[in-house]
N, C-alpha and C positions, 0 to 999 in steps of 0.2 A: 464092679460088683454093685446091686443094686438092692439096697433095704428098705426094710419100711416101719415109719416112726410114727409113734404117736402124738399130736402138737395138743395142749389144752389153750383153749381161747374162751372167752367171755362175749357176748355180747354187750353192746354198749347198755341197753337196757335194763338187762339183770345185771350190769359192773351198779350202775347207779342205784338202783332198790335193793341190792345186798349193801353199798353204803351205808344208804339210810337207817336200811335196820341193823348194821353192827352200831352205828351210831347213835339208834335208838338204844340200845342193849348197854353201849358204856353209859349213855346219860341215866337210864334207869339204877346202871351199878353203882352211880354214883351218890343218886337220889333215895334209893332204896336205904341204903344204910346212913345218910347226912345226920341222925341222932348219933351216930356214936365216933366222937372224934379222930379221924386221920385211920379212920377202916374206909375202905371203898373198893369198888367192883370193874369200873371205869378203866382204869389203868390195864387190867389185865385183858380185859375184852379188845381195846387198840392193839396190846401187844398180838393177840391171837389174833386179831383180820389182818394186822399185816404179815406175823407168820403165816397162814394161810391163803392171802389173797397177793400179798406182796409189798413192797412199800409207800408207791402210789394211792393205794386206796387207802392206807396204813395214816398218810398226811393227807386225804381229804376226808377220814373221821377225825381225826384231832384238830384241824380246822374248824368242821363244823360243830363240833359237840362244844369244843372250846368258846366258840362264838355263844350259842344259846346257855350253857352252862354260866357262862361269865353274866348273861344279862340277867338268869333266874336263879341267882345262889342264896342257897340258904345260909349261908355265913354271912352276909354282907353283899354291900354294891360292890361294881365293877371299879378292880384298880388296875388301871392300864400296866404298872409295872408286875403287879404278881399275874398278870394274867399272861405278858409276853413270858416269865419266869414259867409258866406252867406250859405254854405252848413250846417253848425250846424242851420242859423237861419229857413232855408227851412225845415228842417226836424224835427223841432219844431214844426213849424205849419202844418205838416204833419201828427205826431202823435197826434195832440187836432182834426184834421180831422178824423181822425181814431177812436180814442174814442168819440166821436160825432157821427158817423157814425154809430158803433155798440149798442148806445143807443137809435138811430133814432129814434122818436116817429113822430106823424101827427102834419102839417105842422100849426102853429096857428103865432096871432101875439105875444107873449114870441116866439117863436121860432124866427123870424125876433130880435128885440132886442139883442136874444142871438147872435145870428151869428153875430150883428153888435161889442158886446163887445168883444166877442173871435177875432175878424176880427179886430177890434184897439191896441186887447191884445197881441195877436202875433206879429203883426205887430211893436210893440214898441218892444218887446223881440228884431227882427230881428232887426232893427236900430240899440239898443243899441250895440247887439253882432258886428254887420258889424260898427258900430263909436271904438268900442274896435280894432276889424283888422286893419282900418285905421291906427288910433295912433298908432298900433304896426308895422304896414309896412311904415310909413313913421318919428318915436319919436315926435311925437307930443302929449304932454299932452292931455289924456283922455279928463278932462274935459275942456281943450281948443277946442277940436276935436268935446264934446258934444254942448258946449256953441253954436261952428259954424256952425256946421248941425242944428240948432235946428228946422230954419223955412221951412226946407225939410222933417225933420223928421215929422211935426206937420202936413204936406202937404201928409207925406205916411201913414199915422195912419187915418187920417179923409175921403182919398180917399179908403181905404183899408176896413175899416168900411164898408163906402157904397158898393164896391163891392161885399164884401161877399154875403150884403144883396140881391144885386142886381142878383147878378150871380148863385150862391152857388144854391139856391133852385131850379130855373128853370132848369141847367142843370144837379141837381141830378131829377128831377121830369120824364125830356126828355130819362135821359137815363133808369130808369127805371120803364118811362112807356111805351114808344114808342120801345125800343129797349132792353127789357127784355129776351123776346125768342132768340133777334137773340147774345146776351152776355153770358147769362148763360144757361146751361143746366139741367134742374130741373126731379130731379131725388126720384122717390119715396121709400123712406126708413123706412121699418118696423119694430119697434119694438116693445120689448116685453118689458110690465110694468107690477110692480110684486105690488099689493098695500093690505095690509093689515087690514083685515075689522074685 
């Protein structure tokens, strides 16, 4: 028996300029709001290109954003240790985007809920790993480190939440519904099913 399947593919060209500009979009979410402590935008835009485009692309914006972020932060210079601490936590939440993403089902309210726990859940993974950096880039006990960050951390977990729920949906929804055709190229692939009666 012989059916026919639809395959979505990318070109290499729009894979790399859809890069660029999610990776524009998390540096902007993270710059955008840099006055108000341990709020940011960044984090949930990674998680949405990798649920949506998949994990690959997912760790070549956390890569790159990481890279130029760390050189132009408005907190301070570059510490090699909280900076690897942010790239493990970025790519954390990039992967739970990714397998989210490949499970996608239609959009209800469990679906909202979920996104808001995965979105508090990572989001505490990332804290912890980047209060671990800390105390190792500067010897400060751990959990003196944890103790101190606590009422930012509790400020990035509950703002991060909400974003996912906020953000996450409408811009997987935009991009593929509004800009389907002009992203992926859908290509008709035939195959042959052999099933036995």
């Amino acid at each position: 028996m012989k059916a026919l399947r639809a395959r979505h593919s990318m070109k290499l060209s729009r894979r790399v300029s859809i890069t660029s500009i999610m990776t524009a979009l998390a540096l902007v979410g993270n710059y955008s709001l840099a006055a108000i402590p341990n709020v940011e935008l960044g984090s949930t835009i990674l998680f949405t290109t990798a649920f949506v485009f998949g994990f690959p692309m997912g760790v070549a914006c956390v890569l790159l954003m990481s890279i130029i972020y760390a050189s132009f932060n408005p907190w301070g210079p570059f510490i090699p240790q909280i900076w690897l601490a942010q790239v493990i936590g970025w790519l954390f939440m990039v992967m739970v985007g990714a397998m989210m993403g490949g499970r996608a089902s239609e959009r209800s309210n469990s679906r909202y809920y979920e996104l808001a726990a995965v979105g508090a859940f990572t989001t505490l993974f990332f804290d912890l790993i980047t209060t671990l950096g800390y105390s190792w880039a500067f010897g400060v006990p751990y959990l003196v480190a944890l103790a101190t960050g606590l009422p930012f951390m509790i400020i990035h977990v509950w703002s991060n939440a909400a974003w996912f729920v906020a953000v996450a949906p409408g811009l997987n929804s935009i991009l593929k519904t509004h800009f389907q055709s002009a992203i992926w190229d859908e290509q008709a692939e035939l195959i042959l099913e052999i099933s036995e009666e």
